[in-house]
C-alpha positions in Angstrom: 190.3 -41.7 240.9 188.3 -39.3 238.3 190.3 -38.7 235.0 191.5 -35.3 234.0 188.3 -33.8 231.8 189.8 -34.3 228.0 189.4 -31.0 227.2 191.8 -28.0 228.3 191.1 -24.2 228.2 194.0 -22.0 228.6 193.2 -18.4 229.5 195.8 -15.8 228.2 195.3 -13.2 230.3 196.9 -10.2 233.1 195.3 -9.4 236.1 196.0 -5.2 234.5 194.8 -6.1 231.3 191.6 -3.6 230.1 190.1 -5.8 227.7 191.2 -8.9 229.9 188.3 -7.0 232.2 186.2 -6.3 229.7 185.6 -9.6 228.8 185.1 -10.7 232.2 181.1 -10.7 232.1 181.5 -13.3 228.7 184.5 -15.2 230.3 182.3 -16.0 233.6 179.6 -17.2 231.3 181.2 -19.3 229.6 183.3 -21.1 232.6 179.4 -21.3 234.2 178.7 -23.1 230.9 181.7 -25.4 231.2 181.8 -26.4 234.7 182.7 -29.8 234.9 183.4 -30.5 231.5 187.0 -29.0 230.9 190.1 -28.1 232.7 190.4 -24.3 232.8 193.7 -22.6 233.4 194.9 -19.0 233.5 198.4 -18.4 232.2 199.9 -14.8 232.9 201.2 -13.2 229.8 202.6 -10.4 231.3 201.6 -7.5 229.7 203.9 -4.9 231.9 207.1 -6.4 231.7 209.7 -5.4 235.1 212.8 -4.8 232.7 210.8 -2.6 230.3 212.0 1.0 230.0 210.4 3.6 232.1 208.3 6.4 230.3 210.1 9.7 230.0 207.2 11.3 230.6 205.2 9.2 233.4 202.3 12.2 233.3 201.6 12.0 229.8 202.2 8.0 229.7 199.6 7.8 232.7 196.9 10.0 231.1 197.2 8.2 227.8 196.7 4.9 229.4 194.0 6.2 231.1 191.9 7.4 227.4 192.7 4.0 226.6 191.0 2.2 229.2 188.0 4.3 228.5 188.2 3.7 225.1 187.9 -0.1 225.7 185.3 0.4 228.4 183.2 2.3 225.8 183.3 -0.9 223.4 183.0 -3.1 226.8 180.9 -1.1 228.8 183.1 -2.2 232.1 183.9 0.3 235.3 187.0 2.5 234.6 188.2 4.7 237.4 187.2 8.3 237.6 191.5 8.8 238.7 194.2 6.5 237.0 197.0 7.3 239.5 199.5 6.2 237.2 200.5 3.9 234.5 200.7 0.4 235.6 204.8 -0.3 235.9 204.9 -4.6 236.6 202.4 -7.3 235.9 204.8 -9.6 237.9 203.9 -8.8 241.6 200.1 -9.2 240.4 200.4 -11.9 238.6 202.9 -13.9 241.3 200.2 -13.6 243.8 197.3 -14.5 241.3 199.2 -17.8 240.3 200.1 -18.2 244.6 196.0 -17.8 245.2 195.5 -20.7 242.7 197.8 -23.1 245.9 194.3 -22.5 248.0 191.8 -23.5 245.7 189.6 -22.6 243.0 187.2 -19.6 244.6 190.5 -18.1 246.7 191.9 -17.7 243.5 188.7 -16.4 241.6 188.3 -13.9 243.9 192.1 -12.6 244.6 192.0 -12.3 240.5 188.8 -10.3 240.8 190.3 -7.9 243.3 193.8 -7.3 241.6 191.6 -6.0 238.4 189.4 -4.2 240.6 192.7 -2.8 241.4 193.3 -0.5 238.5 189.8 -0.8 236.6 187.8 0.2 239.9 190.4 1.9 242.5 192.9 3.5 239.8 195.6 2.0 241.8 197.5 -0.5 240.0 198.6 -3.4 242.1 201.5 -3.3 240.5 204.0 -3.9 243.3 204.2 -7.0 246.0 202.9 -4.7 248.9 199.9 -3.4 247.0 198.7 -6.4 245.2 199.1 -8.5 248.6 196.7 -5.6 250.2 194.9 -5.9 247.3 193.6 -8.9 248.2 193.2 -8.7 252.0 189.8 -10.3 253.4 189.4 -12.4 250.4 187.4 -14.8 252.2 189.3 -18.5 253.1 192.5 -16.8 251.9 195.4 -17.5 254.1 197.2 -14.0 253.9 200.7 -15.3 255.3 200.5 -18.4 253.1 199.7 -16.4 249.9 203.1 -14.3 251.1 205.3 -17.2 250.9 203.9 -18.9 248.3 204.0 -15.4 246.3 207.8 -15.1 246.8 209.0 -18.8 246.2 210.9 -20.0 243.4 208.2 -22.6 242.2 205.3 -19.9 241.8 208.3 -17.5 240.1 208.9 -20.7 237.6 205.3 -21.4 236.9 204.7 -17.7 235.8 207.6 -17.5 233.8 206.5 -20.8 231.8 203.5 -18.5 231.5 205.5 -16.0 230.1 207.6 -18.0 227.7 203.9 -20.1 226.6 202.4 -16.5 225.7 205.1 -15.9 223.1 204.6 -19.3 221.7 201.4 -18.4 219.9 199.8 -20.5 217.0 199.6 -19.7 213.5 196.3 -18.3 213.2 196.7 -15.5 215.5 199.3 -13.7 213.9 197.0 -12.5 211.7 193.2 -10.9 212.0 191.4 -13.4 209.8 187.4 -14.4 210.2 185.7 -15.1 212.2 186.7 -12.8 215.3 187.9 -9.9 212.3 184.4 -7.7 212.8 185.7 -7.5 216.9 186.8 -3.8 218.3 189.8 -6.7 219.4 190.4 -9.1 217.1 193.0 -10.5 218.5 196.1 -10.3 216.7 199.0 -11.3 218.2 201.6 -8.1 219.5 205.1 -8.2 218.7 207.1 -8.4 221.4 210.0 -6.2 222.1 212.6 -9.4 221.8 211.0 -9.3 218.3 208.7 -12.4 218.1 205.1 -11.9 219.4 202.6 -12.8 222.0 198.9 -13.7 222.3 196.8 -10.6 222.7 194.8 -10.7 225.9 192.3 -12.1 226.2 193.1 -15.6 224.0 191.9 -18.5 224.7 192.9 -21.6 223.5 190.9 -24.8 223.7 193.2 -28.2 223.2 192.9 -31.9 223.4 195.6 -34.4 223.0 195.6 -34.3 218.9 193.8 -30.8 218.1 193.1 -27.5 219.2 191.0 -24.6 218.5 192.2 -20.4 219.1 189.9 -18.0 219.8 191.6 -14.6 220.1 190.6 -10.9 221.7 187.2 -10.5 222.6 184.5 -12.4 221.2 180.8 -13.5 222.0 179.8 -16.0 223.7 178.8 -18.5 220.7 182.4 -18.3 219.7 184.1 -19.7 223.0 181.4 -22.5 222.8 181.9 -23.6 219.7 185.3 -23.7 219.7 184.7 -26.2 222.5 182.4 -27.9 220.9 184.5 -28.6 218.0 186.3 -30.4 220.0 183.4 -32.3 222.3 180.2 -32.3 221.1 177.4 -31.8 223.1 178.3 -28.6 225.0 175.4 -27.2 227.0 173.9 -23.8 226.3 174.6 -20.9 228.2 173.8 -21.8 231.7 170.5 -20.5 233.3 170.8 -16.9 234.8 170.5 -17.1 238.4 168.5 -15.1 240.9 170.2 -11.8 242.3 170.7 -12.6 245.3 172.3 -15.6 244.8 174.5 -14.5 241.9 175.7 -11.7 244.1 176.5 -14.9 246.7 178.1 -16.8 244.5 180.6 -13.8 242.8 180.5 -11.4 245.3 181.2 -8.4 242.9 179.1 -7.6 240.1 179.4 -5.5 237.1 176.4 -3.9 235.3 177.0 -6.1 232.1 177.7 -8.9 234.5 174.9 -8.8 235.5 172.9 -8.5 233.0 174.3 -11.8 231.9 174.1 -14.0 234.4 171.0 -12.8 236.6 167.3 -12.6 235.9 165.1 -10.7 238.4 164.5 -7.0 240.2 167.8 -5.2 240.6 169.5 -4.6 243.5 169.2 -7.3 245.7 168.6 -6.8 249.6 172.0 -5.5 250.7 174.3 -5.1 247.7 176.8 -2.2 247.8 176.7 0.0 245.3 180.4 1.7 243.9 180.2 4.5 241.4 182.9 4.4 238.5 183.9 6.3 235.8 182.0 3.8 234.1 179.5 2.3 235.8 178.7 0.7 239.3 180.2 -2.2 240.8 178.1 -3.8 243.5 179.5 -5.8 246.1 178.1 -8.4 248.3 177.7 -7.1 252.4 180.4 -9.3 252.9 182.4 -8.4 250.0 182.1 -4.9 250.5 183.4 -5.0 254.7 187.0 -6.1 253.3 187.3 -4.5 249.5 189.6 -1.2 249.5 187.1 0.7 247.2 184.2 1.1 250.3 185.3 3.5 253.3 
């Protein structure tokens, strides 16, 4: 039996999270860098809370949210919708299902996460609710639709994202304040109060732990800073991994943004069949595959 890699990443993170998107094009880097060599997990943070209060004024709540997310796409250069619908209400049903796709292995889950940001940062329509980010997800390839269901609604996926929850608001001391090296960031990172008056991890963190020792690395940061975090911890790490043809990187993820692309492929751009989807911010293309199941194509 192979022992556990001795190295953990913990991804602090909400599948409705802007700057959780943003960084998407360095986070996929970086777990292309690592394969192999740690354990990665995603814990749900929850960033819209169910029991939160409503906005008085859901119009001017929704279009605020909506300069916001172009605000961080402008630093991040990531699609934004040309409509936000409305303000996102509940990371739970979104979250629920992400951690449920996680029970069918490690692509199901990549790809159920990818669609449920796609969700807002692509369609403008939060999957916010159990019905929307179940469709959300539909045709994810190997997914088993009535599994994911079940699995969504237990008590032990419930459980799981609550100790997500509660491990969020257990930051470490050196987030709760924007110190070097990650201060020069448009998101450095600093941990948000919470409502019940402690505070949270801002998303994205990640935290990189062995047994006796860890290392933070908070908001969004370049690639180099991930790594050596890592490295701190195990020497040796490789490089960034070798950019992949087009056609194959568009195999392997399915969906593609622009600065994706840019850093993790090498060669003439579009490949044979990739779908192109216009955003507010920049395309999205889509495998052939991809594209016959994803909500944003006709």
């Amino acid at each position: 039996m192979l022992a556990s890699p001795p190295v953990e990443v913990v991804e602090y993170t909400d599948p409705l999270c802007p700057w959780a998107w943003g960084s998407e094009p360095v986070f996929r880097t970086v777990r292309a860098a690592l394969a192999g060599r740690v354990r990665w997990r995603r814990a749900y943070a929850i960033l819209f809370d169910h029991d939160d209060d409503p906005p008085p004024d859901p119009a001017a709540e929704t279009a605020w949210y909506a300069r916001y997310i172009e605000e961080v796409s402008s630093h991040s250069r990531a699609p934004r919708p040309v409509r936000l619908s409305r303000m996102p209400a509940d990371s739970w049903p979104s979250s629920l299902v992400a951690k449920a796709a996680a029970r069918q292995g490690e692509d199901v889950a990549e790809r159920a996460l990818r669609r449920l940001r796609e969700s807002v940062f692509v369609l403008g329509e939060p999957a916010d609710t159990t019905e929307s980010a179940l469709a959300a997800v539909r045709g994810v390839p190997d997914l088993d639709p009535r599994r994911l269901a079940v699995d969504a609604a237990s008590a032990a996926v419930l459980e799981q994202v609550r100790a997500d929850r509660l491990e969020a608001r257990r930051p470490v001391p050196e987030v709760l304040s924007a110190q070097a090296p990650w201060n020069g960031s448009p998101h450095p990172g600093t941990a948000k109060e919470t409502a019940e008056g402690g505070h949270r991890y801002a998303l994205p963190t990640l935290l990189v732990r062995t047994a006796g020792d860890y290392r933070v690395v908070p908001g969004r940061q370049p690639f180099e800073a991930y790594v050596a975090a890592v490295g701190e911890l195990s020497p040796g790490l490789p490089a960034a991994p070798a950019r992949l043809a087009p056609a194959h990187a568009l195999e392997r993820y399915r969906s593609l943004t622009d600065p994706e692309r840019a850093l993790l492929t090498e060669g003439h751009w579009p490949p044979p069949g990739a779908v192109r989807v216009d955003t507010a911010g920049g395309p999205l293309w889509l495998h052939p595959d991809e594209a016959a199941t994803h909500p944003a194509v006709p």
